[in-house]
N, C-alpha and C positions, 0 to 999 in steps of 0.2 A: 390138515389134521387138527381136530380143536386139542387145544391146552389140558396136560393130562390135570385136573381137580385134586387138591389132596386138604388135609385137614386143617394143614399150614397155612395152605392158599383160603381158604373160608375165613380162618381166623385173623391174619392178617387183614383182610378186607372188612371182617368186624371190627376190629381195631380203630381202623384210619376212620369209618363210617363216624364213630363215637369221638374221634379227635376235629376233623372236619366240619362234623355238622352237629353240633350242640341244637339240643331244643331251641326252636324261635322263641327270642323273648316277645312278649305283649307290648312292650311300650318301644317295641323295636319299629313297628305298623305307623305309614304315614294314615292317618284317620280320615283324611280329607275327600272330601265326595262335594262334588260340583252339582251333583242332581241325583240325590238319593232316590226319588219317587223313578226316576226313569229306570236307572240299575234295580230296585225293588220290583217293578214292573216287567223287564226283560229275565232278571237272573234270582229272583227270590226261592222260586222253586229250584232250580240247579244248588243256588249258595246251601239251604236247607239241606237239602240232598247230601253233600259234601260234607258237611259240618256233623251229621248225625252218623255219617259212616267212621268219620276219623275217631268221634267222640266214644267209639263203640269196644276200643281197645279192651277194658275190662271182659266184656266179654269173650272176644276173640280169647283171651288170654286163657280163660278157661272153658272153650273148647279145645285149646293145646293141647292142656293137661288130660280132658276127658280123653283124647283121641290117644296121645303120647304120656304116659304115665311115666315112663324112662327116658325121657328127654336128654339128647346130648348134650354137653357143653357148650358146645359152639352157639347152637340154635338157644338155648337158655341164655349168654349172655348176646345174644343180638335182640330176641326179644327184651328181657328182664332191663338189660341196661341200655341198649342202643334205642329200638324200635319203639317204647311203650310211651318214652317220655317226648320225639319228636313226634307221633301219631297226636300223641292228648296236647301238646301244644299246638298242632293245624287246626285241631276243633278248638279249641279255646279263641287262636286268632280268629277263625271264622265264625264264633258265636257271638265275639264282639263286633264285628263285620256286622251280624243279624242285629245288635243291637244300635250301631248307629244308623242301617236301615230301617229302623222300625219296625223290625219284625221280631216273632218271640223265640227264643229262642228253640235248640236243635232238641229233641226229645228221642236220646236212643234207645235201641230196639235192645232189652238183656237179657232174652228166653234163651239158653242154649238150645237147640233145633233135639226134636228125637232122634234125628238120622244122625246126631255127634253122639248121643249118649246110646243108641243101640251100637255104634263102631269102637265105642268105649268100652262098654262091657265085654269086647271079646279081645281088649287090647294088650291084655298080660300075655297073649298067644302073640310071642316076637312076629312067627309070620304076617300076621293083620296088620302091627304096629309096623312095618316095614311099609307095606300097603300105604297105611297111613301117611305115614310119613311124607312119601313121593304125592300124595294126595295135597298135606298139607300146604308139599312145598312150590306144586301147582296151579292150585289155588290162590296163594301167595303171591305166584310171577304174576296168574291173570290179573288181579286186583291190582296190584302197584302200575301193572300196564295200562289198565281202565285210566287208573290218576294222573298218570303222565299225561296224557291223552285230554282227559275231561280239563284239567290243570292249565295245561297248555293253550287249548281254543280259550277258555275263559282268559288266559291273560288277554289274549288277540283282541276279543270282540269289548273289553270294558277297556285295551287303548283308542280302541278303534270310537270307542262312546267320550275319549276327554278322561278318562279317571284313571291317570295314571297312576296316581300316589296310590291308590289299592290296588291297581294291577302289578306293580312293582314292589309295593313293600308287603303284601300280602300273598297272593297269591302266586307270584312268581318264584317266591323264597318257600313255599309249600311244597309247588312242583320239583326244584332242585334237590331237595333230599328225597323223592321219591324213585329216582336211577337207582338208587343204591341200596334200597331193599330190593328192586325188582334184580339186580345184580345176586343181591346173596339168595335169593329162591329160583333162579337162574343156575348160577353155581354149584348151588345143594342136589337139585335135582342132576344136571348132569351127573356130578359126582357119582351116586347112582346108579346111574344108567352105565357111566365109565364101567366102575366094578362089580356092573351085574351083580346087583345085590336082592335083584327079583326075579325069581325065576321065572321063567314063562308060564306057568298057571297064576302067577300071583299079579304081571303084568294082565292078562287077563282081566282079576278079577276087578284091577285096578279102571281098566276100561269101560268095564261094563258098572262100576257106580260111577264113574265120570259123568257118562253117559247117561246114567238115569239120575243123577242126583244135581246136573251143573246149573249154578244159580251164577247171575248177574253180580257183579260188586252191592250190597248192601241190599240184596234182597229178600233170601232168605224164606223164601214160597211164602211170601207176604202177597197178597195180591195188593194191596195200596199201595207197595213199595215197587213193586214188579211195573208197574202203571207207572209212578213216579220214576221212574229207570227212563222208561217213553220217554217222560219231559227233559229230563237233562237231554238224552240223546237228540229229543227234535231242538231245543232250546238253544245246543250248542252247534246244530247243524251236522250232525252225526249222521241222521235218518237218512240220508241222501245217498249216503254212500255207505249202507251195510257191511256187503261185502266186502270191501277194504276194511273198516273198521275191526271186522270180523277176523282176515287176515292178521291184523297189527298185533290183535289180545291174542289169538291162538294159534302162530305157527311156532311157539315154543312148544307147546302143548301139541301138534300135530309131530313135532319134530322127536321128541322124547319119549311120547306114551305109543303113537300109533307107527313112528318110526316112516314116517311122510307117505304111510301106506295108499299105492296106486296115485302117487302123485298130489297127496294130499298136502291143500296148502293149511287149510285152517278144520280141527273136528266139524262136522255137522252141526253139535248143539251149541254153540256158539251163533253160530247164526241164526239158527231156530228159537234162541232167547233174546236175541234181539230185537229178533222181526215180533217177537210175541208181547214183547214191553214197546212197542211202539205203536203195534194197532190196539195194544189195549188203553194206551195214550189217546190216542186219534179217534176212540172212539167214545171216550170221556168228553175231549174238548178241549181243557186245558188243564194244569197243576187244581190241585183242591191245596192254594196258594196259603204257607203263615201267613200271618200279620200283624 
């Protein structure tokens, strides 16, 4: 039986998040690269990719708002004080990453999407904001799950290339504070689910924009971005094994929203956005690379 969730248990784990893991400082980063051109060659488009998603905090931040106008405590002080300031220092360390590869910097994406501000305008209706919420907090586990993930193989393949000073001092200290957001959007939503706080028409509704609306980490029905999604994934050797990858982002999300229905390991559209940012990669060629 999982651990029953309570508001003590969220908050406590904001707490330690904020004592633990202080923003990465900048001059914390060993700078040293053995063979810039080779890493700029292999991971320019992934590093990009990466750097413009973390950088995008601002906005995320007010799609919060648009979606949750009545925002809890808890979630207010993990974004406001924990999440806002270690997210904008991984794009900072990784913009100067871009910078002593020679590439130009991360240039992010700050249109709030229609599909936030049409689920905004109906958000003073607590039922929707409810909705939301378990949406938000969804969305959330997937994303920090993608970084773990994305985070992760890249330290692999830049030891595996000789550069360990950026694989260690950079990116590896990125990855470590990314458990622990996916921990508190893990948490929240259980919570949730524990105290049946959706009734079954709202779970429903929840489904079915899941399902019509789930975008990739940093894509956002960009088609250039959605293509760029391809390249990290083929980039980091992702493409090979979908299905597993597919599995690892959503059997929180099969387990809480569809409730592992008929055996479900992972939703559908998760792998349907996969497989669609990678042939639309593959059929470009390669990255449309900074430099």
């Amino acid at each position: 039986m999982a651990a029953v969730i309570t508001d003590r248990t969220l908050m406590d784990h904001v707490l330690r998040l904020g004592e633990q893991h202080p923003p990465i400082r900048l001059e914390s980063a060993d700078r040293t690269i053995h063979d810039p051109a080779a890493v700029r060659e292999r991971f320019a488009g992934v590093i990009d990719y990466l750097a413009r998603v973390e950088l995008e905090v601002d906005r995320n931040v007010l799609e919060l708002l648009t979606i949750l106008p009545n925002v809890r405590e808890v979630d207010r002080i993990f974004y406001q004080d924990i999440w806002y300031g270690q997210e904008m220092a991984h794009g900072y360390l990784l913009d100067q990453l871009q910078g002593d590869l020679g590439m130009e910097p991360a240039e992010p994406f700050m249109t709030v999407p229609i599909r936030m501000k049409l689920l905004g305008a109906m958000a003073h209706l607590e039922p929707v904001q409810e909705i939301s919420r378990m949406l938000y907090y969804l969305t959330g586990a997937s994303t920090e799950r993608q970084a773990v993930l994305a985070y992760s193989s890249l330290t692999k393949e830049l030891n595996r290339m000789g550069e360990r000073a950026i694989a260690e001092t950079i990116i590896h200290p990125i990855k470590q504070q990314e458990p622990g957001h996916f921990a508190f959007y893990q948490m929240s939503a259980t919570r949730m689910v524990q105290q049946q706080v959706l009734s079954p028409w709202q779970v429903f509704v929840a489904q079915q924009l899941r399902s019509r609306t789930f975008t990739l980490v940093g894509v956002d029905y960009v088609k250039k971005y959605q293509r760029d999604m391809g390249g990290v994934l083929v980039g980091l050797g992702m493409d090979q094994e979908l299905e597993v990858y597919a599995r690892e982002i959503g059997r929180l999300e099969a387990r809480l929203l569809w409730a592992n229905r008929n055996g479900m390991q992972f939703p559908p559209y998760f792998l349907k956005a996969l497989r669609e940012s990678v042939e639309m990669y593959q059929g470009q060629g390669n990255f449309d690379r900074p430099g």
